[in-house]
C-alpha positions as CSV (number, residue, x, y, z in Angstrom):
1,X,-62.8,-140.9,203.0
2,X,-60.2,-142.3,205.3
3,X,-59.1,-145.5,206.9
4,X,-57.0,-146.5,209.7
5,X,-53.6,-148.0,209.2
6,X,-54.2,-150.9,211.1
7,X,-57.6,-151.4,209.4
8,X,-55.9,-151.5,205.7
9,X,-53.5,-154.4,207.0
10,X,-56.1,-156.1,208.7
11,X,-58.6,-156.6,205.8
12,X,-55.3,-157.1,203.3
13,X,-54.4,-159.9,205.4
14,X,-57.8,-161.3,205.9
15,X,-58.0,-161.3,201.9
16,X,-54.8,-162.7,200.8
17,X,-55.1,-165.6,203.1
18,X,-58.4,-167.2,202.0
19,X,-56.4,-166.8,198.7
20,X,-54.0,-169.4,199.9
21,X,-51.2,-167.0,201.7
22,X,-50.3,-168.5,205.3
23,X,-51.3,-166.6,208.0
24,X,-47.7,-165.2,208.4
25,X,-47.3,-164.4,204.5
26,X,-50.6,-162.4,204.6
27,X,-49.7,-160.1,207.2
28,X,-46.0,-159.3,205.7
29,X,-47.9,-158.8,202.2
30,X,-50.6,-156.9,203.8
31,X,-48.1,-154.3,205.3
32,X,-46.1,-154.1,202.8
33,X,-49.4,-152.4,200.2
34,X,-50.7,-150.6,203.6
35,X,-47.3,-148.8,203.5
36,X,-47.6,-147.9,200.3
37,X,-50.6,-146.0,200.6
38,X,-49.7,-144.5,204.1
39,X,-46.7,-143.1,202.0
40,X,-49.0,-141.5,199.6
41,X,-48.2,-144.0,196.8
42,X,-52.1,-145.0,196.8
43,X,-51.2,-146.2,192.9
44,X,-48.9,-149.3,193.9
45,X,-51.1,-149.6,197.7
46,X,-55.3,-149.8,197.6
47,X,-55.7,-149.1,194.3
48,X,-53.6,-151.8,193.1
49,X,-54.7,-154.4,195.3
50,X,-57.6,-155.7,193.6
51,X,-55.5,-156.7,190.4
52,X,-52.8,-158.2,192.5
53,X,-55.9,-160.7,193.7
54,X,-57.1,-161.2,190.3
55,X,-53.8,-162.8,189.2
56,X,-54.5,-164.6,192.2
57,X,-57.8,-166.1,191.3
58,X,-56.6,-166.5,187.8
59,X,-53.3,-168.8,189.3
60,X,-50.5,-166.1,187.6
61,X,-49.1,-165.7,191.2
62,X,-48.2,-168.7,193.0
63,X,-48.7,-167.4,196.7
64,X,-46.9,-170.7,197.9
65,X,-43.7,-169.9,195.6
66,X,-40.5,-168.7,197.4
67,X,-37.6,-167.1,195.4
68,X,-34.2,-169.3,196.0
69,X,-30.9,-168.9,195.3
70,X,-29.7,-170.5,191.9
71,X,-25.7,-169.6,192.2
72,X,-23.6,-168.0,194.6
73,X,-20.5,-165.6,193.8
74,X,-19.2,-163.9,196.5
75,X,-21.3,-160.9,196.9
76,X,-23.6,-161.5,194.1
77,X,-26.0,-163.9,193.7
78,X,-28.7,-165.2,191.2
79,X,-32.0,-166.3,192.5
80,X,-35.4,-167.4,190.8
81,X,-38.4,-166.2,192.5
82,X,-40.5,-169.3,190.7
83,X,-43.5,-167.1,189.7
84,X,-44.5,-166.5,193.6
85,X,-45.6,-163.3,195.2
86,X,-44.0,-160.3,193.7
87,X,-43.5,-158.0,197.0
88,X,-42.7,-160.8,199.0
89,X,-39.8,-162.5,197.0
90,X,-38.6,-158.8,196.3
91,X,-38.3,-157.9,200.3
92,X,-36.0,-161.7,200.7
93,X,-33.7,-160.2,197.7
94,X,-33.0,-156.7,199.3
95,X,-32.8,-158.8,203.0
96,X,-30.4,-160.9,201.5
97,X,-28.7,-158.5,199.6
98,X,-28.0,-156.3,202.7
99,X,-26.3,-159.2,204.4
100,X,-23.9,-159.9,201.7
101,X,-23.3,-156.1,202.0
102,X,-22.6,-156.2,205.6
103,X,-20.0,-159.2,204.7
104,X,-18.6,-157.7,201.5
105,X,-19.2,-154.3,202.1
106,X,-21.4,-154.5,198.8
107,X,-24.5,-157.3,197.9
108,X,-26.0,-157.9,195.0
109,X,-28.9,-160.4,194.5
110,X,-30.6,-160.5,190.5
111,X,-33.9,-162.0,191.4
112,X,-35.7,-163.4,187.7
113,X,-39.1,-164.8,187.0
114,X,-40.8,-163.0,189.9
115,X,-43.4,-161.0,189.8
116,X,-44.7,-157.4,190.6
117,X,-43.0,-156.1,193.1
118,X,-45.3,-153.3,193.6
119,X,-43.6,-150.2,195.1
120,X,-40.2,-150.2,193.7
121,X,-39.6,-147.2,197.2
122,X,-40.3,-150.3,199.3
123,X,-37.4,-152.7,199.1
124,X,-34.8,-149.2,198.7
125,X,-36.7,-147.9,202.1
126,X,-35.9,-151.7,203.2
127,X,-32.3,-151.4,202.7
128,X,-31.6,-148.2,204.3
129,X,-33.7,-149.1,207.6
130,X,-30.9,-151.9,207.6
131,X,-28.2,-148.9,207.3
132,X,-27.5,-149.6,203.4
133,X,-27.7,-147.9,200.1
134,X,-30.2,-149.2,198.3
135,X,-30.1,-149.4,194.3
136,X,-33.1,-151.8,192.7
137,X,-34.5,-151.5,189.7
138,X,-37.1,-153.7,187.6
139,X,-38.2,-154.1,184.5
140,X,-41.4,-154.5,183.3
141,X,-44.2,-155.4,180.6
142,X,-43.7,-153.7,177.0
143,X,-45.7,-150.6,178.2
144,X,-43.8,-147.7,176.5
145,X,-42.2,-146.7,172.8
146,X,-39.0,-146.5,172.2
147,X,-38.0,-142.8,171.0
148,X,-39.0,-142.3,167.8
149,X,-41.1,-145.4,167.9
150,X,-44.9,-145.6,167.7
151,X,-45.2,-149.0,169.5
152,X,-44.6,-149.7,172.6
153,X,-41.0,-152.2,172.9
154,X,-39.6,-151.5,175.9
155,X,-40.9,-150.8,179.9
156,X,-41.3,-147.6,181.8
157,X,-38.7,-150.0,184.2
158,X,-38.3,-148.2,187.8
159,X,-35.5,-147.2,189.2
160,X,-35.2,-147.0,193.1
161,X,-32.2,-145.3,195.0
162,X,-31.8,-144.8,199.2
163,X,-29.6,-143.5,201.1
164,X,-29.6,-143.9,205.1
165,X,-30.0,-141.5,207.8
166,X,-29.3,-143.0,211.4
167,X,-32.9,-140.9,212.6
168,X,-34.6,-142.4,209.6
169,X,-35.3,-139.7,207.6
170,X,-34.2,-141.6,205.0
171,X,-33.8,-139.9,201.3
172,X,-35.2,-142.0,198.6
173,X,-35.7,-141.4,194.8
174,X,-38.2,-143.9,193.1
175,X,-39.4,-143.5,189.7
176,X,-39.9,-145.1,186.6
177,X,-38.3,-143.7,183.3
178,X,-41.3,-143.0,182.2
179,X,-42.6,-139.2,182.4
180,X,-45.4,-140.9,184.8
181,X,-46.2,-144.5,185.8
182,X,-49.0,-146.0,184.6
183,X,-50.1,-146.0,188.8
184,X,-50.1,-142.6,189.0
185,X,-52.0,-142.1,185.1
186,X,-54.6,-144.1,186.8
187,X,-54.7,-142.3,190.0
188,X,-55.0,-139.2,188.1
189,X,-57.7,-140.6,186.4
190,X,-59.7,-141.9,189.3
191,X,-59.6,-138.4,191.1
192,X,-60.8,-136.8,187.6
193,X,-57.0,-134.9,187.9
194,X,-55.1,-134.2,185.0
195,X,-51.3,-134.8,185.0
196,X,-49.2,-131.3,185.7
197,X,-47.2,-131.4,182.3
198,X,-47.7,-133.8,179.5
199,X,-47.2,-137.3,180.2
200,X,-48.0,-139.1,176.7
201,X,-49.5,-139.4,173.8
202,X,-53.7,-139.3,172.6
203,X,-55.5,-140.4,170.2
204,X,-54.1,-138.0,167.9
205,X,-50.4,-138.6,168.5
206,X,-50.4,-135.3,170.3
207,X,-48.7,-135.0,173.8
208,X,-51.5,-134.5,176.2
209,X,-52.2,-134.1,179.8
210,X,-55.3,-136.0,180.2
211,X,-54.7,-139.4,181.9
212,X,-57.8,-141.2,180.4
213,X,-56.8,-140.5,176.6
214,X,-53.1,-141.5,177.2
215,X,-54.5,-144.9,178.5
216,X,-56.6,-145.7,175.4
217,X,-53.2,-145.3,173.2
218,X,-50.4,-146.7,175.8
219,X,-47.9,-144.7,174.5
220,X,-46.3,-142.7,177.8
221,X,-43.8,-140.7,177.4
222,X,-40.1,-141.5,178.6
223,X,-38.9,-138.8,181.2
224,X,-36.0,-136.7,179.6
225,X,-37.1,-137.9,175.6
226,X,-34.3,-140.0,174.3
227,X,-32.7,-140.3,177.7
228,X,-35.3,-141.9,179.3
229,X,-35.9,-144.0,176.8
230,X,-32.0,-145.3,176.5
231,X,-32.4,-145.9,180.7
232,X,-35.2,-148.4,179.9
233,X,-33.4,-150.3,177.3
234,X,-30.3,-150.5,179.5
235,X,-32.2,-151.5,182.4
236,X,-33.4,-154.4,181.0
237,X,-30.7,-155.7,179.4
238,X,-28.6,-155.7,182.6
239,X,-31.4,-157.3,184.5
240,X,-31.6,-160.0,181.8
241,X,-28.0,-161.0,181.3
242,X,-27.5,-161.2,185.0
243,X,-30.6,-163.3,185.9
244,X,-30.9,-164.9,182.7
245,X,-34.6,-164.3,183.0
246,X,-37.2,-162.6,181.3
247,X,-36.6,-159.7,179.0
248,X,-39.3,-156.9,178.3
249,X,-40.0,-158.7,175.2
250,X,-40.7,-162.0,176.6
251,X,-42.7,-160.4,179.6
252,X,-45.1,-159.4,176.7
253,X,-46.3,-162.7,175.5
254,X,-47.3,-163.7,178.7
255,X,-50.5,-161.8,178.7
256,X,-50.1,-160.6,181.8
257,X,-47.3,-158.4,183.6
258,X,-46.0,-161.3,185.5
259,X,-42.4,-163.2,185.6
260,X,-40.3,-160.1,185.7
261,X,-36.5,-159.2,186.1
262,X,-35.5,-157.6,189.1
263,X,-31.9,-156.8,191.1
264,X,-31.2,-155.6,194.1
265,X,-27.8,-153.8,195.1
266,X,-26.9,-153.3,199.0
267,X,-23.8,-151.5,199.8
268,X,-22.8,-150.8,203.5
269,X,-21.6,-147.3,204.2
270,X,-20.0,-148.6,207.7
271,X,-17.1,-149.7,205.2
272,X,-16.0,-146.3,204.8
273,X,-17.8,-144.2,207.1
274,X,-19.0,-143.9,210.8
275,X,-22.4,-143.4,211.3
276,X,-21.5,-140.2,212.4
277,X,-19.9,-139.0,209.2
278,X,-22.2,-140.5,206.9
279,X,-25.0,-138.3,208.6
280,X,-22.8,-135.8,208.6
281,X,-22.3,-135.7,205.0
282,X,-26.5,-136.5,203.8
283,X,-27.1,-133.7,206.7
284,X,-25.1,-131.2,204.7
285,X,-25.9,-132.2,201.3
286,X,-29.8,-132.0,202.0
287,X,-29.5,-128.6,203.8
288,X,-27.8,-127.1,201.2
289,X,-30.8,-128.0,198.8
290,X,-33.7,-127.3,201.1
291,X,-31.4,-124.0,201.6
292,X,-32.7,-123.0,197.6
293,X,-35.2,-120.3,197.0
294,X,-38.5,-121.3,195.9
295,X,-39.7,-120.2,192.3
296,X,-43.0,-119.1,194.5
297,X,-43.0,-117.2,197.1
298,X,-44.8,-119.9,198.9
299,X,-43.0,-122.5,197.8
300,X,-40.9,-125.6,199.2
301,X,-38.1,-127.3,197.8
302,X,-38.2,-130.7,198.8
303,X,-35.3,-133.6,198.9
304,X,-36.3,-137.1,197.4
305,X,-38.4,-138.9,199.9
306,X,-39.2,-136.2,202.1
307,X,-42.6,-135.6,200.9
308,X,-43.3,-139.4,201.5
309,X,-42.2,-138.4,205.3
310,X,-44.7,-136.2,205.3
311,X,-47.5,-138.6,203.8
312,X,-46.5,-140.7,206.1
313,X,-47.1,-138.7,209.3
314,X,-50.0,-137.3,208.4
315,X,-51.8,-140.3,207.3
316,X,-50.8,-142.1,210.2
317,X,-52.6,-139.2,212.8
318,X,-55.5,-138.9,209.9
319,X,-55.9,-142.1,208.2
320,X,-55.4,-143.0,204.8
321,X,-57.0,-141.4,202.1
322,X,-59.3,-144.1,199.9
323,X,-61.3,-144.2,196.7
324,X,-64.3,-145.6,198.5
325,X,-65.3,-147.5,195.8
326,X,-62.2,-149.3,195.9
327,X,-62.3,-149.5,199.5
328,X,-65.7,-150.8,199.1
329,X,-64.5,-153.7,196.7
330,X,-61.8,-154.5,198.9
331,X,-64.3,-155.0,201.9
332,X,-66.4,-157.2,199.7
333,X,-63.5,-159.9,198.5
């Protein structure tokens, strides 16, 4: 099944604002989870939406809270996003962010006790449409073990990274540091998929591909082992000292995954480069790796982001694809 653009946004919107959004707030939150499914990121769009309203109903997100600025140095500043809508706060960082970066020639806004922010992609995608690099990161719940460990101490914290093209082809890497998100376990796992190489652990501490057996023990497996692994510990502690905010740890008495540590970094090619010559440079770099021979003979090599280009395209002339019982739900809020 498939659903307009336009039609996804529409009954977002209508959702989140008899959940106390104004009308404004509901459409910018409503486009920012269509994009992520026209993208082809249907873990952090549709199928996440539902949740996102239960925190709602439950009062975990305040949809009236706005982050603000705590303290100002320079190019870096520290804001508190005072519990309010994850996405929402997250797109005013990376905004703000870029402007510093326009002045400075690089921004950097750490953003604590916010929550969600769904699509990490979103606010590095947001940064390069403004001509920036984009480097954001977040951290998250205690969802993953340490190496070597057998419970779970620190997050599978994404990392997000953009770099601009003046034709907006942007090329964007976004990925957590675990092997898989937990998003994409559970859309594995609602399309009766398994995962394409092991992703975590089952019930019998054996790596497995099988998405419904790695959620019943929550241990995922960090990408690269170790390396992974060190990534997410860094990650947080960064994110903590510089906002002050809530660590992995904390995040985990809360109950829910809410209150999190996130920073955004903007930094303003223009400083350095014309246009001109920063296309230049990304134009050669890209070609030279879409120039590789694939392992199959009909096989693609594809640059970071380019796929979502794709998803993007083809969803918009096609619709979006849906689980319709999700779709259904959504239609019935």
């Amino acid at each position: 099944m498939r659903v307009k653009y336009d039609d996804m946004v529409n009954e977002f919107a209508r959702v989140l604002e008899n959940r106390g959004f104004s009308k404004e707030d509901a459409q910018d939150a409503a486009v920012i989870f269509a994009q992520n499914s026209l993208a082809g990121v249907y873990s952090h769009g549709l199928n996440r939406f539902p949740r996102v309203v239960s925190y709602l109903e439950k009062g975990e997100i305040d949809p009236k809270a706005k982050a603000t600025c705590e303290m100002k140095m320079g190019a870096i500043e520290r804001w508190d996003g005072h519990r309010g809508f994850g996405p929402l706060n997250a797109k005013l960082a990376m905004d703000h962010a870029c402007e510093l970066a326009k002045e400075y020639g690089i921004g950097c806004v750490a953003l604590g006790n916010n929550n969600h922010w769904m699509r990490g992609g979103t606010y590095g995608w947001l940064a390069a449409e403004h001509g920036c690099i984009g480097i954001c990161w977040s951290n998250t719940m205690p969802n993953m073990p340490a190496w070597g460990g057998l419970n779970r101490k620190i997050g599978n914290n994404p990392i997000v990274m953009a770099v601009p093209r003046s034709n907006g082809e942007h090329a964007m890497v976004d990925c957590a540091v675990s092997q898989f998100s937990y998003g994409k376990i559970e859309d594995c796992r609602l399309k009766g998929q398994k995962l394409p190489v092991p992703g975590g652990y089952d019930t019998k501490g054996e790596l497995s591909t099988d998405p419904s057996e790695i959620e019943k023990t929550w241990r995922v497996l960090p990408m690269g082992y170790w390396k992974g692994s060190g990534l997410s510990i860094m990650f947080d502690l960064i994110g903590t000292v510089l906002t002050n905010g809530n660590s992995v740890n904390k995040i985990g008495t809360f109950g829910d995954e809410v209150g999190l540590t996130q920073i955004m970094i903007a930094i303003d090619p223009l400083k350095f480069n014309t246009v001109e010559e920063t296309d230049a440079i990304v134009e050669d770099i890209l070609s030279d790796v879409k120039s590789s021979e694939p392992v199959t003979e009909d096989g693609e090599v594809f640059y970071p982001g380019e796929r979502a280009l794709r998803n993007i395209k083809e969803n918009k002339e096609l619709g979006i694809p849906v689980i319709e019982e999700i779709w259904e739900k959504v239609l019935k809020m």
